[in-house]
N, C-alpha and C positions, 0 to 999 in steps of 0.2 A: 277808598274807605272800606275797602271788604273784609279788610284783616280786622276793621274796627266791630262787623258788624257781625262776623265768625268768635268775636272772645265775647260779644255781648250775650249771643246764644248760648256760648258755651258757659259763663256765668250762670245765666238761668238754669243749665241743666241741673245744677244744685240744688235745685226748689221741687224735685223730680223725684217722686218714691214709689218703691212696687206698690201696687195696686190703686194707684191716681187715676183719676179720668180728669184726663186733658184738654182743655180748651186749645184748638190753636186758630188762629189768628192771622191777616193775609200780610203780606208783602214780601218782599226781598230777606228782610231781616229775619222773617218766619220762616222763610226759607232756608237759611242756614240751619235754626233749629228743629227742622224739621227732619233736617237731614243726618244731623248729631242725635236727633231721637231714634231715628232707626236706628241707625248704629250699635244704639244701647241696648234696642229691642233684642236684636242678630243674637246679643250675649246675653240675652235671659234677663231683662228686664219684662216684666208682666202690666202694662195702663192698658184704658182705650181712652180714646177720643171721639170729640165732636168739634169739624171741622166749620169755620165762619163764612166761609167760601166755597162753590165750585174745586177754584184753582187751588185749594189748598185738601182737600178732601183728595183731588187726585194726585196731588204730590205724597199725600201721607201714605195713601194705599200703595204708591209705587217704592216707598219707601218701607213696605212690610209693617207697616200699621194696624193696628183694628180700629177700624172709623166705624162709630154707631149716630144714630140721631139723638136730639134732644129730647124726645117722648121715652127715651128707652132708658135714659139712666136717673137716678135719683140726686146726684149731685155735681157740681163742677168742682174738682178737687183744688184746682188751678189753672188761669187760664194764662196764655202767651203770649203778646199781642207787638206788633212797632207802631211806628208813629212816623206822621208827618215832619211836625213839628211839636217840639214840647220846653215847656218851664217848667220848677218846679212843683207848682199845682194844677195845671192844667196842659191837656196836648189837642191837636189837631189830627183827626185824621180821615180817612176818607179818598185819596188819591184813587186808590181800586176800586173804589165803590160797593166796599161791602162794609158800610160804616154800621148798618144796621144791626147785620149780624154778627158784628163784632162788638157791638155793646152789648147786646142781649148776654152774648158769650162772657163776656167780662165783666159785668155786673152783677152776674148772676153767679159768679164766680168766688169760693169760700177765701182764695186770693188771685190778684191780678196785678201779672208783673208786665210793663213795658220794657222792648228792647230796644235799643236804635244806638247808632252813630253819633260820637262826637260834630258830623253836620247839621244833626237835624236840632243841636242843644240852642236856643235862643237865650241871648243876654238879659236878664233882669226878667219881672215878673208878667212884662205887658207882650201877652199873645197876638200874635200880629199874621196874618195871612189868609189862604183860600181856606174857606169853611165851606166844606160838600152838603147837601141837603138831601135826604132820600125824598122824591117828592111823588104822589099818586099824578098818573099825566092826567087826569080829567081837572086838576086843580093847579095844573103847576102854572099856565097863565095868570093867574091868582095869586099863588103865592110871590113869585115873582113880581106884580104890583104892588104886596104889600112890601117888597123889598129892595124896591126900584134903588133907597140911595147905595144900596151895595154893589149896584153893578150886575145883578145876576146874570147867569147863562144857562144853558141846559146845556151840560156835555153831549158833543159831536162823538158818536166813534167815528174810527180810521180803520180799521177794516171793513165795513157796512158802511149801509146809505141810514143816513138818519139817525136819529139819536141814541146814545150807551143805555143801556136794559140794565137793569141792575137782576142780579141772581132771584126778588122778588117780583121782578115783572116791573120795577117802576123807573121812572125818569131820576138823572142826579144833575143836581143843579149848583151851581160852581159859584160863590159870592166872595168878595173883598172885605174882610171887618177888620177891625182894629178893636179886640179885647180888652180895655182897662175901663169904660165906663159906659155900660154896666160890665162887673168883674163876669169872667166867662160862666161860673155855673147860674148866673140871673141870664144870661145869654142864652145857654145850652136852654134853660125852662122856658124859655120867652118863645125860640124858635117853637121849639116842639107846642107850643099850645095855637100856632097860626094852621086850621085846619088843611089840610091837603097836604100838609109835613109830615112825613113818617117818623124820619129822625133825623137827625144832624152830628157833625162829624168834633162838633164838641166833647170831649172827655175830662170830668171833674173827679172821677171818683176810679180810685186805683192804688194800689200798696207800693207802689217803688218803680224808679224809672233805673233801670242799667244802662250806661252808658258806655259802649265797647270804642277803644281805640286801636293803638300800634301798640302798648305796652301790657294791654288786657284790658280794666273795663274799671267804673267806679260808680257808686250810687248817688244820684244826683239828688 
């Protein structure tokens, strides 16, 4: 699917004007358009950004980016984000674990376009999968009781001993739901109001999902 997920970047780069400030956004998908943003930069395209990630702040900068912080600009002209999983009024995401700062990013954002693969397109309206939790660890035994029929977990990393750190210093915690009752945005507000929750990797609110294939890309 990389040719699917290289025309979905390259779609979005159309939404892209001198003097934007960019939101970008993590994953593999972000990663092609990140690499097509440089590019553009090389030939005298003029943005900056503010990056949702570590991993993606140092790919922008090695890409000849200008990465500035969030305290330093006055608005988010457009932000760029993938997705786990998506339908079309709600996505999943979180797999990286920088679910937090990628909504900040893309909420806060004057528009916010999704990019992904024809893999990650789910049939019909009912969001079905792993929904990430940004969780504070002095609470996450807690939360996870109030969430015991989901199955929770606290992500293991695999290079380290012990549990994945999220970029804010906090625990992500891994649950099984099935999205249709309650529909995902009573979902998204339900999590976030169980104290010890930072955020969760529900997404309701967003301008258009791109979806890239083998023949280029279509809006879902």
């Amino acid at each position: 699917m990389e040719i699917g997920k290289i025309n979905a970047a390259k779609a979005a780069l159309d939404y892209v004007k001198d003097g934007m400030c960019i939101g970008l956004g993590s994953g593999s998908t972000v990663k092609e358009f990140i690499s097509l943003l440089g590019e553009k930069v090389k030939k005298g395209l003029k943005i900056s950004c503010v990056a949702s990630s570590f991993d993606s702040r140092m790919l922008a900068i090695e890409n000849g980016l200008f990465v500035t912080e969030t305290d330093a600009i006055d608005e988010i002209d457009l932000a760029v984000d993938g997705a786990d999983t998506v339908t079309k009024t709600a996505l999943l995401k979180g797999g990286g674990g920088a679910l937090t700062r990628e909504k900040i990013i893309g909420y806060n954002a004057k528009k916010f376009i999704i990019i992904v693969d024809e893999s990650k397109v789910m049939n019909g309206n009912v969001l079905e999968g792993e929904v990430n939790l940004e969780v504070l660890p002095f609470a996450a035994s807690m939360v996870m009781g109030t969430l015991k029929k989901f199955k929770p977990k606290i992500r293991m990393a695999k290079a380290k001993l012990g549990p994945v750190i999220s970029d804010n210093g906090s625990f992500i915690v891994d649950c099984r739901m099935k999205l249709e009752n309650p529909n995902p945005h009573e979902a998204e507000v339900w999590l976030n109001s169980i104290p010890g929750v930072i955020e969760n990797g529900i997404f309701t609110k967003f301008d258009m999902i791109i979806v890239g294939n083998e023949k280029g890309h279509r809006i879902l």
